[in-house]
C-alpha positions in Angstrom: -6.0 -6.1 -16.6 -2.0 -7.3 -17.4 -1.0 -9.6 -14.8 2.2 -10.6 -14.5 4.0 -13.6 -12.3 7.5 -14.7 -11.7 10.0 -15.8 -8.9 10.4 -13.8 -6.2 8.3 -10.9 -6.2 10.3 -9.0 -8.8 11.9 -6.2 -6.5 15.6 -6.4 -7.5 18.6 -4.2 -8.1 22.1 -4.2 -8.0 23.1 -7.8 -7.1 19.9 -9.3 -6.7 19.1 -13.1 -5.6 15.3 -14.4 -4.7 14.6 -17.7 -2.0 11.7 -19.1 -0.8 12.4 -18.8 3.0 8.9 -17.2 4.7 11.0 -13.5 4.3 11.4 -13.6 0.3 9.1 -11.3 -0.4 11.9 -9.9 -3.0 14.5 -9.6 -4.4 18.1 -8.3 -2.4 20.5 -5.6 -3.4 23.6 -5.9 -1.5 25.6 -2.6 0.0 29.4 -3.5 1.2 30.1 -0.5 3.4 31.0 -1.5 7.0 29.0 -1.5 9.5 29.7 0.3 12.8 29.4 -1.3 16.1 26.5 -3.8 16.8 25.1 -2.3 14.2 24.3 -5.4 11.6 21.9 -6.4 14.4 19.8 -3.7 13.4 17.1 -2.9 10.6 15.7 0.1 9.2 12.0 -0.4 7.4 10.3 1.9 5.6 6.8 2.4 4.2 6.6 5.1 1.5 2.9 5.8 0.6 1.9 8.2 -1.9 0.8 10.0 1.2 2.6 10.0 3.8 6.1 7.9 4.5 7.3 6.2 8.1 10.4 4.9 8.8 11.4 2.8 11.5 14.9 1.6 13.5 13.8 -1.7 14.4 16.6 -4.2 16.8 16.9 -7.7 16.3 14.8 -8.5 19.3 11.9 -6.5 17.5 12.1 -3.4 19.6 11.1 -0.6 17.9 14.5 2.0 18.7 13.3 5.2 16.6 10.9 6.2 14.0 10.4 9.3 11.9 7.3 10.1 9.6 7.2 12.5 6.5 5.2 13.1 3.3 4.1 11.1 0.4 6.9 9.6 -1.6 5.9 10.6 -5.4 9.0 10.0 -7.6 6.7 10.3 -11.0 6.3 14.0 -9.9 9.2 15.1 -8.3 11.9 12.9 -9.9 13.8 9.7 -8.4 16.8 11.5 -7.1 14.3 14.1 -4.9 12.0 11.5 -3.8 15.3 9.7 -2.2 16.9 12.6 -1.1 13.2 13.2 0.9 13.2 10.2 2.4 17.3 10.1 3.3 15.7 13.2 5.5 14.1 10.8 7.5 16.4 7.9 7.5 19.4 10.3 9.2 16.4 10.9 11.4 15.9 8.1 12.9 19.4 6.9 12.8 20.6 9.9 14.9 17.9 9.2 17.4 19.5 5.7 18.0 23.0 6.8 18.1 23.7 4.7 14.9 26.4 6.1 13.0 27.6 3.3 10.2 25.2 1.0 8.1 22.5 -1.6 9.4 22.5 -4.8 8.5 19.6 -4.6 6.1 17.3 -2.6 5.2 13.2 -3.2 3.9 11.7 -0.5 1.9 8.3 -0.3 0.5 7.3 2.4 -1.9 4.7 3.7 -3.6 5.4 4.1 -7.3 7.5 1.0 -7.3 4.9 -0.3 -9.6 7.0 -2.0 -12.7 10.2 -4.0 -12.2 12.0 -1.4 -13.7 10.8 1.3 -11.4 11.9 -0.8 -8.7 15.5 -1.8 -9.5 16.1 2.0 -10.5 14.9 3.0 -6.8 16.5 0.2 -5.5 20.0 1.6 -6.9 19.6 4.7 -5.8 18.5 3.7 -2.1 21.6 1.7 -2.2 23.9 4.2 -3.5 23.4 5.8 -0.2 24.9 3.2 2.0 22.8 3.0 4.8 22.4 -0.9 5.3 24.5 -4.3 4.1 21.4 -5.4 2.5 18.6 -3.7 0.7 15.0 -4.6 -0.5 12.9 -2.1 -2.7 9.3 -3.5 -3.7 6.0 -2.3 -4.1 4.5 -1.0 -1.0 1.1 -2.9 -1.5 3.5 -6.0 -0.2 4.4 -4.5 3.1 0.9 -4.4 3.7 0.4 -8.5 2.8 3.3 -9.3 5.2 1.6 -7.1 7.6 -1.3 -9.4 7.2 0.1 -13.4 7.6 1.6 -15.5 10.1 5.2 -14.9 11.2 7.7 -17.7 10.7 5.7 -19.7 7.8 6.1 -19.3 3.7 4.5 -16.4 3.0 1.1 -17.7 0.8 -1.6 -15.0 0.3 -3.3 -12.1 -1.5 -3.7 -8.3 -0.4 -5.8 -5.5 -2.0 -4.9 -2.0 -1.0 -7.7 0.4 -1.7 -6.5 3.9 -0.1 -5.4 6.8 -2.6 -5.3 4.7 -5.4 -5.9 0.5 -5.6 -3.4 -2.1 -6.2 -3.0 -6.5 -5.4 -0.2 -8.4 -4.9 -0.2 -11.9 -4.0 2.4 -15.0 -3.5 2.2 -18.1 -4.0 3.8 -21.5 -3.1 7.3 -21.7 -3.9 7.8 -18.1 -3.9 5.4 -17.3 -7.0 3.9 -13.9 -7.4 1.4 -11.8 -8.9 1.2 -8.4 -9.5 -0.9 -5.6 -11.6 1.0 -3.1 -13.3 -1.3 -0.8 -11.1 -0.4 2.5 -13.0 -4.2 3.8 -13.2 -6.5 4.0 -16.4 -3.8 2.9 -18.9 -3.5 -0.5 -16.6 -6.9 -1.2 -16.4 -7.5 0.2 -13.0 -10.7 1.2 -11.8 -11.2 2.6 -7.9 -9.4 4.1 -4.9 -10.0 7.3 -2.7 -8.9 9.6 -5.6 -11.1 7.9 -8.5 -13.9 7.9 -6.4 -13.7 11.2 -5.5 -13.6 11.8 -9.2 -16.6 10.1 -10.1 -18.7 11.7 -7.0 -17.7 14.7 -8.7 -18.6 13.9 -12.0 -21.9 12.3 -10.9 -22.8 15.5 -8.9 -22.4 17.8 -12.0 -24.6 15.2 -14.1 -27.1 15.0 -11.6 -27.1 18.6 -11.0 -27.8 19.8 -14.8 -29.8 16.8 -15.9 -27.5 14.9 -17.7 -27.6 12.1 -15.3 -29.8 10.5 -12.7 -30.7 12.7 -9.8 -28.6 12.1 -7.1 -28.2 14.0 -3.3 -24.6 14.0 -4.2 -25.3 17.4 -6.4 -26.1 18.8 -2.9 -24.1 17.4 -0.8 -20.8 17.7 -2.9 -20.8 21.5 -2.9 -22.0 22.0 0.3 -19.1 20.3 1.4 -17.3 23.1 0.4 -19.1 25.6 1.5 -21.2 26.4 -1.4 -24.8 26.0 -2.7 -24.3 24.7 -6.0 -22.5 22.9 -8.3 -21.7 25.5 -10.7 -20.2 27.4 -7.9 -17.9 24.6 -7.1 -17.3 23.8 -10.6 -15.9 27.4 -11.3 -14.5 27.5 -8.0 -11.8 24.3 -8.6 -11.2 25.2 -12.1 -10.3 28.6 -10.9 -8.0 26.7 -8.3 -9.5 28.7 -5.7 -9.9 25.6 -3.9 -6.7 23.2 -4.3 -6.8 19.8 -6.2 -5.9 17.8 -3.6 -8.9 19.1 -1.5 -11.0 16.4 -4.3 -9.7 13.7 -1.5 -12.1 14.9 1.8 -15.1 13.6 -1.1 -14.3 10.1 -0.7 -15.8 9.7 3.1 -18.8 12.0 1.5 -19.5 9.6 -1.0 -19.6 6.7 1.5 -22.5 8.6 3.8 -24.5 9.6 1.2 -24.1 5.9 -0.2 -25.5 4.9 3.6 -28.0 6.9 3.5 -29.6 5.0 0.5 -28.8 7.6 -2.8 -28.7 5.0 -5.6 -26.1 6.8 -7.5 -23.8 6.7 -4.6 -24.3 3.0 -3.5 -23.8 2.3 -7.6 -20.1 3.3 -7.3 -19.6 1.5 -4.1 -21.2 -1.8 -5.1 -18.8 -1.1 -8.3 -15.9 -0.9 -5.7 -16.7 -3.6 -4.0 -16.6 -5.7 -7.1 -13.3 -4.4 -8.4 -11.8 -5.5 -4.9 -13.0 -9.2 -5.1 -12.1 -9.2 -9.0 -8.5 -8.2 -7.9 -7.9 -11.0 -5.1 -9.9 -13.7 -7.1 -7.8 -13.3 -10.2 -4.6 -13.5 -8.0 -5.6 -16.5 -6.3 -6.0 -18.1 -9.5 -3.3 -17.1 -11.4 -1.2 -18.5 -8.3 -3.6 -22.0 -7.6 -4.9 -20.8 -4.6 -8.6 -20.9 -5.5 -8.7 -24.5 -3.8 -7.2 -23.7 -0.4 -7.4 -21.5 2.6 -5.8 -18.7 1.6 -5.6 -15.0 3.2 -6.5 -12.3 1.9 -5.5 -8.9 3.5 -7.3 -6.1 2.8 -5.7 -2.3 3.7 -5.5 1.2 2.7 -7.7 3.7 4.3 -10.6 3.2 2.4 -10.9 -0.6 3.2 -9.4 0.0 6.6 -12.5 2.5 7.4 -14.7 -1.0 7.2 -17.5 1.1 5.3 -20.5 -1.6 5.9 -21.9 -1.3 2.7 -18.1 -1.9 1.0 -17.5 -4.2 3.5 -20.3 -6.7 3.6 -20.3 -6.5 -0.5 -16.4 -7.2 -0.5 -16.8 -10.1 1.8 -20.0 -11.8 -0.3 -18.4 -11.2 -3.2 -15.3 -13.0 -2.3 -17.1 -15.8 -0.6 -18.9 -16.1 -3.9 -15.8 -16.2 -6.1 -13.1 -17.5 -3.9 -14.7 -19.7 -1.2 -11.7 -20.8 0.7 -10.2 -17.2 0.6 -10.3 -15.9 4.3 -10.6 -12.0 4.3 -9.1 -9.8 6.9 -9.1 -6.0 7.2 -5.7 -4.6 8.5 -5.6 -1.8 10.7 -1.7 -1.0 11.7 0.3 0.9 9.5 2.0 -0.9 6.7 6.1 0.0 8.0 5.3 -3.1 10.1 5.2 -5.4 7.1 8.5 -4.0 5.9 9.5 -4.2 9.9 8.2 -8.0 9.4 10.5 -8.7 6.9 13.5 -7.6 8.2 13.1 -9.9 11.0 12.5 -12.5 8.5 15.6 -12.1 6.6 17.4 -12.1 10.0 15.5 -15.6 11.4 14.4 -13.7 13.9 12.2 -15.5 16.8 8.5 -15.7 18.1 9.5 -13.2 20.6 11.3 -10.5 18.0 7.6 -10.5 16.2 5.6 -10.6 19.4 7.6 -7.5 20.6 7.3 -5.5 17.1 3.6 -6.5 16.3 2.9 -5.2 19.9 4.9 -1.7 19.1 2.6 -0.5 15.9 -0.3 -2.9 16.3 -1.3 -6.4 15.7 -1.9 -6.3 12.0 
C-alpha cells in the first residue's frame, strides 16, 4: 500500500496556505465575495459520504442554525460539475433556512472521492467558484471523522480508520505531518469495507454452494436473504438485474451474524478485516512517529460504528499488539461534526462554542 506524507494534510486549491494551529487539518482556498450582514461569524460544514451527504449552518458560538441532508456525493460517476451542483442543492438549503443571503465566513467540506491531492484541489475550485463562504477547505472525508474523534483546542495528533462503504486512514502528526492512502480500491492496495465484503460473502456462497470452496452456511443464508432457495437462483437473478446492484450492500450485516454464529468461512473474512484495520492505523502511526506515544485512534464508518464483537475485540487486540500506546475509540456521531469542529477551529472558537455543537449531533 502507497503511503504518502506532507505538510498539511494536502487539501488545497486556489490560494492555498497550511499552519499547524489545532484546526490545520488542510489546506485553505480563499473566496473574496462580500459577506452580508453578521454573516462572517457563521460556518457552513459539510460531510459528503459516498452515501449520503449532511450539511450544516453552524454560528460562532457552536449552535447548530440549519441543516439539510441528501444523497451520496459520487463525482467519479456522475462528473465533478453534477456532484457540486447536487450538493449547492443543499447548501441554498440550509442557507435559506437561516435567512443568510451573502457568503459565510468559511466554509469546511469533507468529501468522499477527494482521495488524491489532485481530486481535491479540482473540487476545491469548483466549491469555491460558487462563492458561498470567504474561506474554503476541501479534504478527504475520512478526516472529518478524525477531528470528530480528538480533543478540541489542542494540535490535532492522531489516526482514524473508516471502514463503512469502502475503507480508508488518515492520520496527523506533530507539526502538522500527515498520512494518507491513496484509498482508490484494488489498484491501491485496498482490501475491506461494507461493499468488498459483501463481495466476497457472495463469492464464498457461490463456492461453497457448488463445491469449489469450503462449505459454508453463507450458501444458505445469502439467497435466502433474498427471498430465494438457492444460489443459482440468486446468481441468475442479479445478473439478470432483476434485483439491483446496490441491493449487494444489506449482505454485509448477514455476513457479520453468520460470522457470530461460528461459520468458519464467515469469521475468516472478519478476522481478515480486523487485521486490515490494525495494519492501516499501525502503519500510520509509524510513518508519523507515533508508535512511542499515546496516540488516538478513531475508528468510524458504519461497519466499525456497529461495534460487531467479533471485529471489535480482534481490532482492539490487534492494535494493542502492534501499537501498544495507540488508544482506540469507536465514533458514533455523524462525521459533518468533524468538519463542524474545524470551522470553529479556524475561527478560535471557545470551550463553550464545542460544548454547544458536540451536544447538537453527539459527543463524538
Amino acid at each position: 500500500m502507497a503511503l504518502s506524507e506532507a505538510e498539511g494534510a494536502g487539501a488545497v486549491s486556489g490560494e492555498a496556505r497550511t499552519s499547524a494551529s489545532a484546526g490545520a487539518m488542510s489546506g485553505e482556498a480563499r473566496t473574496s465575495a462580500s459577506a452580508g450582514p453578521g454573516a462572517d461569524g457563521l460556518a457552513l460544514a459539510v460531510d459528503a459520504g459516498n452515501s449520503k451527504t449532511d450539511v450544516a449552518l453552524v454560528g460562532a458560538d457552536g449552535t447548530v442554525l440549519a441543516t439539510a441532508r441528501g444523497g451520496g456525493f459520487q463525482p467519479p460517476v456522475v462528473g465533478v460539475a453534477r456532484a457540486v451542483g447536487d450538493l449547492a442543492v443543499l447548501v441554498d438549503a440550509v442557507r435559506q433556512r437561516a435567512g443568510v443571503t451573502g457568503p459565510v465566513g468559511r466554509m469546511s467540506a469533507y468529501l468522499a472521492n477527494a482521495d488524491l491531492p489532485a481530486e481535491e484541489s479540482e473540487l476545491a475550485a469548483a466549491i469555491t467558484s460558487y462563492g458561498w463562504a470567504r474561506t474554503v477547505t476541501v479534504g478527504n472525508d475520512t478526516f472529518a471523522l478524525l477531528r470528530a474523534g480528538l480533543r478540541d483546542r489542542v494540535e490535532p495528533v492522531g489516526v482514524a480508520v473508516v471502514c463503512g462503504a469502502g475503507i480508508n486512514c488518515v492520520g496527523l502528526g506533530h507539526g502538522g505531518r500527515t498520512a494518507r492512502f491513496p484509498s482508490v480500491g484494488r489498484l491501491s492496495g485496498d482490501w475491506g469495507g461494507g461493499g468488498h465484503l459483501a463481495e466476497e460473502a457472495l463469492w464464498w456462497a457461490a463456492r461453497a454452494d457448488d463445491g469449489r470452496g469450503e462449505p459454508s452456511a453463507l450458501a444458505r443464508e445469502v439467497p435466502a436473504h433474498f427471498g430465494l432457495a438457492t444460489m443459482p437462483e440468486l446468481i441468475e437473478a442479479m445478473h439478470l438485474g432483476r434485483i439491483p446492484r446496490d441491493r449487494r450492500y444489506e449482505l454485509t450485516p448477514l455476513l457479520f451474524a453468520v460470522a457470530a454464529a461460528g461459520d468458519a468461512v464467515a469469521r475468516a473474512l472478519v478476522t481478515r478485516q480486523a487485521e486490515e484495520i490494525a495494519l492501516l492505523a499501525s502503519v500510520a502511526l509509524g510513518r508519523l512517529d507515533l508508535l512511542g506515544e499515546r496516540t488516538p485512534v478513531v475508528l468510524g464508518g458504519g461497519v466499525l460504528a456497529a461495534r460487531h464483537p467479533l471485529l471489535h475485540d480482534q481490532v482492539t487486540r490487534l492494535l494493542a499488539e502492534r501499537a501498544p500506546k495507540a488508544e482506540p475509540r469507536v465514533v458514533t456521531a455523524p462525521p459533518v461534526l468533524g468538519a463542524a469542529l474545524h470551522a470553529l477551529d479556524q475561527a478560535g472558537a471557545g470551550t463553550g462554542a464545542y460544548e454547544r455543537v458536540r451536544g447538537e449531533f453527539g459527543r463524538g
